[in-house]
C-alpha positions as CSV (number, residue, x, y, z in Angstrom):
1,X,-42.7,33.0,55.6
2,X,-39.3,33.6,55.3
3,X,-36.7,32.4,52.3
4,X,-35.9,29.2,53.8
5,X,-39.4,28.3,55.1
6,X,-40.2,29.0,51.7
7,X,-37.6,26.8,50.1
8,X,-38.2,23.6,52.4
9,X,-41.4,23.6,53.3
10,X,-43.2,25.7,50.1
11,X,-41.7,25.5,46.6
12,X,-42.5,22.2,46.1
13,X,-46.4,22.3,47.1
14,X,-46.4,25.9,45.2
15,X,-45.1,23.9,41.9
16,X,-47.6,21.1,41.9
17,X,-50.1,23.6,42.0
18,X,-48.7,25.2,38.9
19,X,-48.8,21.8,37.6
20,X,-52.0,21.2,38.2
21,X,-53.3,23.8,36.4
22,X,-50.6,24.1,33.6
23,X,-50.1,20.3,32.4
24,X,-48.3,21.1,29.4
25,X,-48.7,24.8,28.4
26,X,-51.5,27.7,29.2
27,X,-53.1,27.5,25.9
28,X,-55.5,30.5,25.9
29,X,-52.2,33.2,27.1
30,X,-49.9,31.6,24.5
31,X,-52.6,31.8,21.8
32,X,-52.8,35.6,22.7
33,X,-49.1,36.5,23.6
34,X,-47.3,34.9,21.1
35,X,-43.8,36.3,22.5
36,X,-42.1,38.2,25.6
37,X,-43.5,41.9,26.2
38,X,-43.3,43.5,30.0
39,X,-46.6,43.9,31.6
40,X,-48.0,45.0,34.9
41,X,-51.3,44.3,36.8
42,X,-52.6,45.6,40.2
43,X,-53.3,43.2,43.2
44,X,-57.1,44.9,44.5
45,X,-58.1,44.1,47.7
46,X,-62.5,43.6,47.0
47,X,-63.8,43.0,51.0
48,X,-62.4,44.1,54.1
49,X,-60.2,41.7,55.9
50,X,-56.5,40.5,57.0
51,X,-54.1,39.9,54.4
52,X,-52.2,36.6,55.0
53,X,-50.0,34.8,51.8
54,X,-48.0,37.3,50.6
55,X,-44.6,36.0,50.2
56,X,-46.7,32.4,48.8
57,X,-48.4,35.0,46.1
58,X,-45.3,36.1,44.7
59,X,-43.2,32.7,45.2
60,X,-46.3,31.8,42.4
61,X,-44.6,34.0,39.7
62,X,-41.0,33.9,40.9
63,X,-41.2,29.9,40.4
64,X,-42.2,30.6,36.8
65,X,-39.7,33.4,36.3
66,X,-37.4,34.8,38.6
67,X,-37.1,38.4,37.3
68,X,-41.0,39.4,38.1
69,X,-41.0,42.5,40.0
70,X,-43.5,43.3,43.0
71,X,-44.4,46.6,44.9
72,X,-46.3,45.1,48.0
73,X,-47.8,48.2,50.1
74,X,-48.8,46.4,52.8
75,X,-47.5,43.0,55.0
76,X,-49.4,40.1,56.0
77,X,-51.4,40.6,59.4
78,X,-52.4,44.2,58.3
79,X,-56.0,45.3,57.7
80,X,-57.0,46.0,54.1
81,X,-60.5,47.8,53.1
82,X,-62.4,47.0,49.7
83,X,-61.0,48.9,47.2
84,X,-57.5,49.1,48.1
85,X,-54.8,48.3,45.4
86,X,-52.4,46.6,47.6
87,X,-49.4,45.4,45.0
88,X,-48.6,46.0,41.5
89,X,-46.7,42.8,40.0
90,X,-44.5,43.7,36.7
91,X,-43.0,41.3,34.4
92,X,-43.4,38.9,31.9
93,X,-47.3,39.0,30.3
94,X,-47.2,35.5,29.9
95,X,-46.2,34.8,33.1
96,X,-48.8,37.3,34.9
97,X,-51.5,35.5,33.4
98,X,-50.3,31.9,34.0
99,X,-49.7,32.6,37.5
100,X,-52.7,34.8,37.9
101,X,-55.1,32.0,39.3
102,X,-52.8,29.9,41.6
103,X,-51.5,33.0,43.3
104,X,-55.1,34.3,44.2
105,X,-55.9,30.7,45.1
106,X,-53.2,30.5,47.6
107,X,-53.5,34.4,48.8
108,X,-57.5,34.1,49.1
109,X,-57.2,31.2,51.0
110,X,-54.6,32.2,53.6
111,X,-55.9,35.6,53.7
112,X,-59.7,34.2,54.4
113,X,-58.4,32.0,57.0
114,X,-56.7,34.9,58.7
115,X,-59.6,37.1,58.6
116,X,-62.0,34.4,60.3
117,X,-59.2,33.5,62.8
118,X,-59.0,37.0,63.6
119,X,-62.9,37.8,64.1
120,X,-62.6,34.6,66.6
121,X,-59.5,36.0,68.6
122,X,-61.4,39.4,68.7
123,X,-64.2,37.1,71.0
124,X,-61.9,35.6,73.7
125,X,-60.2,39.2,74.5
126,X,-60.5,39.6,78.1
127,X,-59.7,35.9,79.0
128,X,-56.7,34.0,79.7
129,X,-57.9,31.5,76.5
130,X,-55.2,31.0,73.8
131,X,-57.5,30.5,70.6
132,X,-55.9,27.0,68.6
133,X,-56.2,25.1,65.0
134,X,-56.6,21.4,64.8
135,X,-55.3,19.2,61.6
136,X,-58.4,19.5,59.8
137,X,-57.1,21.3,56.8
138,X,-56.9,21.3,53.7
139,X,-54.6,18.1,52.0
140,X,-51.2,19.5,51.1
141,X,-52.5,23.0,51.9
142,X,-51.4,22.4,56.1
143,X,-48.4,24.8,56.3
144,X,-50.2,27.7,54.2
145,X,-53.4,27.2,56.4
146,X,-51.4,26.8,60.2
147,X,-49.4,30.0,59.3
148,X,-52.7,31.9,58.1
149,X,-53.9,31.0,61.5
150,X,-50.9,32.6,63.4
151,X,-50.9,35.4,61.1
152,X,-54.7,36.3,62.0
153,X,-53.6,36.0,66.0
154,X,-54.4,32.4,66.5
155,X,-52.1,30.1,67.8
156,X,-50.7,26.6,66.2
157,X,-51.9,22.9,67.8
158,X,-49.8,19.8,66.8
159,X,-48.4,20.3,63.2
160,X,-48.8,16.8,62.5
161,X,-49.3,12.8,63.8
162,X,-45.3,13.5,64.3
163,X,-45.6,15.9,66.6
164,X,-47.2,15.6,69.5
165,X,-49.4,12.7,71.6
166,X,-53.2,13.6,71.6
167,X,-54.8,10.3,72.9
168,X,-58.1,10.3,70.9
169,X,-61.8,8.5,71.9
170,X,-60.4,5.7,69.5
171,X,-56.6,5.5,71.0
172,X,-58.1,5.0,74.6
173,X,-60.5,2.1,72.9
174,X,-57.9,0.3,71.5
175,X,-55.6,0.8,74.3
176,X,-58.3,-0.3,76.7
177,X,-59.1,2.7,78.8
178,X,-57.8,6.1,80.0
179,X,-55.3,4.8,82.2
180,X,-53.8,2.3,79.9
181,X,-53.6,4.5,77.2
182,X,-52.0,7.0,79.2
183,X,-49.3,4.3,80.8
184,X,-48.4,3.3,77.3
185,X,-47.4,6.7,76.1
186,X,-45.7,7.5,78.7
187,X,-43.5,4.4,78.4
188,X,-43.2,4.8,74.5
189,X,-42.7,8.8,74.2
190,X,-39.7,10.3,74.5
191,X,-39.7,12.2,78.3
192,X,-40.0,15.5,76.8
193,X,-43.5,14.9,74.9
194,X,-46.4,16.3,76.8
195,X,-49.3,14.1,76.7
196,X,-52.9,15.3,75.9
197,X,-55.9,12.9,76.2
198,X,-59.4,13.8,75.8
199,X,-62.2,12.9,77.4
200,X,-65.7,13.4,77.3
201,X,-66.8,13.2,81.4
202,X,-65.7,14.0,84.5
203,X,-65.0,10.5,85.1
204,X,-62.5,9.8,82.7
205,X,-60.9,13.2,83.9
206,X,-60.2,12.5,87.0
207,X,-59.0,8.6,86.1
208,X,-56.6,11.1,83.4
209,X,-55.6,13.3,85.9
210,X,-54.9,10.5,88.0
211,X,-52.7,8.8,85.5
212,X,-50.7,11.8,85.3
213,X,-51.7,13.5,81.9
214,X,-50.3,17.0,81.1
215,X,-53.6,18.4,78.7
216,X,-57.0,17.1,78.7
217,X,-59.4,17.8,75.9
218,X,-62.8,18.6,77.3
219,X,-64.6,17.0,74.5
220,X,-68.3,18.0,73.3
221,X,-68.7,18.6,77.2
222,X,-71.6,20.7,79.5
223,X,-70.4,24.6,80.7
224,X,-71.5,23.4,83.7
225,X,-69.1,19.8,83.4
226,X,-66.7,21.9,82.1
227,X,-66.4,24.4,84.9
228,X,-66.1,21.3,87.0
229,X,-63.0,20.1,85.1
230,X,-61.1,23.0,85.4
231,X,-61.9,23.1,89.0
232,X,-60.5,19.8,89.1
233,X,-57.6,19.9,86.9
234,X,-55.9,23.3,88.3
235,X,-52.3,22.5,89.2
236,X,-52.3,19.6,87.9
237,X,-53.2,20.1,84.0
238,X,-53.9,22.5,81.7
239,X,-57.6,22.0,80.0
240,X,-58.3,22.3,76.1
241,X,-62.0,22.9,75.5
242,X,-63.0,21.0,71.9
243,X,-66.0,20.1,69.9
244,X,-67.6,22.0,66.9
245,X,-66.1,24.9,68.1
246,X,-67.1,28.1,65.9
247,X,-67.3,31.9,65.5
248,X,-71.2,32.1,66.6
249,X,-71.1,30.3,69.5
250,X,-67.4,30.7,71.1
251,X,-68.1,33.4,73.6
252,X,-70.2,31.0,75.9
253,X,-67.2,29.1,75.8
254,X,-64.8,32.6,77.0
255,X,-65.5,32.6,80.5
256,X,-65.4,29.0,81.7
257,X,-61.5,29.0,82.3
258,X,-59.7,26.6,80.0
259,X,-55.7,27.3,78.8
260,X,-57.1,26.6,75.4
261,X,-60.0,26.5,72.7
262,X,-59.9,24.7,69.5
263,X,-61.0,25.0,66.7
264,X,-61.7,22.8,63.4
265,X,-63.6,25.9,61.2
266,X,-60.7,28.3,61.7
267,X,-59.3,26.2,58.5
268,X,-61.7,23.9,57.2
269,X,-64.9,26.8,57.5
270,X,-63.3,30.1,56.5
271,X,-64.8,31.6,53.0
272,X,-62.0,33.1,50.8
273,X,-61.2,36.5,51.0
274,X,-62.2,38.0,47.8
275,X,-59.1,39.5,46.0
276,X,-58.4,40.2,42.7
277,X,-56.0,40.7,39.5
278,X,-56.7,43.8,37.5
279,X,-55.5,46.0,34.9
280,X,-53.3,44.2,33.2
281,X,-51.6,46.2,30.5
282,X,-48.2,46.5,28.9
283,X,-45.2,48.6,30.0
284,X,-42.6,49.9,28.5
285,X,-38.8,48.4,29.3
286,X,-37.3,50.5,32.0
């Protein structure tokens, strides 16, 4: 993420988990460290994976105090191995250890979700399928788990209700069918919105191809069905294949033809990536 990201879309969700776990002042550091005295600790990788979170890490400490240092060996997308001491972050003692836990919270996280996503892209290589998110994150946690999801070589569906039309099983029931439901957004979205709808048989594909949709969500659908819809929809749409969706059964999904695959576990199923602050000891003022 870059400064500005950082500043718009970050500082604030970065400070209310500071709040969170500092309501008035970290107790146990301040009954320890009664006053200012330089420190250093080393960031240790523990498990193989992707790092993703970097720049969200050490916005942690920088919101607390500006003048913590970081030496950062590696970048976010690179592979790191157990045992490898990726950063060493100098400053404040106080500060190290009031940060400590929020930082790795954010960095294990992003870097866990980039891992999975990664193992996942690995299994549609070989096919034209782009490999997306969904909105099924985390609350207030969206733009660190969307970006940890490009970062491991996934791509990025709608951020948000804002952002694009996906005509869900309940929008096509309240507008009254596929064709309705597609008619209305096309007469309330401005012309430069796509419009996804998903269905869930080849019936209400072709009544959405017919009504000129420009993505259709192949919902908890058949191989076979599914096959069938991309037959149908070539030239016409581009096909989004959906529906519990993971890492153990995604490659019966590679070969069927669809533009895209989503998937809800890429955010809302990826373990942490175990990571870890060490070795914290005092330094001596440069």
């Amino acid at each position: 993420m870059n400064s500005i990201t950082m500043a718009l879309n970050a500082d604030e969700l970065i400070m209310s988990a500071l709040r969170e776990d500092i309501t008035s002042e970290d107790i146990t550091t301040n009954s320890v460290m009664r006053e200012y005295q330089k420190g250093e600790v080393e960031l240790i990788c523990k498990q193989d994976g992707i790092i993703a979170g970097l720049d969200v890490f050490k916005r942690v400490f920088e919101l607390l105090d500006g003048k913590t240092e970081f030496e950062i060996r590696v970048k976010d997308g690179d592979a790191v191995r157990a045992g490898d001491k990726i950063a060493t972050v100098r400053g404040d003692i106080r500060v190290l250890l009031s940060g400590e836990r929020t930082a790795l919270n954010f960095l294990q996280r992003m870097s866990g979700i980039a891992t999975y996503t990664n193992s996942v892209v690995k299994l549609l290589e070989g096919s034209k399928t782009k490999l997306l998110d969904t909105r099924k994150t985390t609350p207030n946690m969206r733009v660190f788990e969307k970006y940890a999801v490009r970062v491991g070589g996934g791509c990025n569906h709608r951020y948000n209700l804002s952002d694009g039309i996906l005509l869900k099983d309940n929008h096509i029931g309240a507008a009254g069918g596929v064709k309705e439901a597609v008619k209305m957004a096309k007469e309330y979205a401005p012309f430069v919105r796509k419009i996804e709808i998903e269905v869930e048989n080849l019936d209400m594909l072709k009544e959405a191809l017919d009504a000129g949709a420009d993505i259709i969500m192949l919902d908890n659908m058949s191989a076979e069905d599914m096959r069938e819809a991309v037959r149908c929809a070539s030239g016409r749409a581009e096909t989004e294949c959906s529906g519990n969706v993971t890492r153990e059964n995604i490659a019966q999904l590679k070969d069927i033809g669809v533009d895209y695959i989503s998937s809800g576990a890429l955010t809302h199923s990826a373990p942490i990536m175990d990571l870890s602050l060490k070795n914290l000891h005092a330094v001596t003022e440069r």
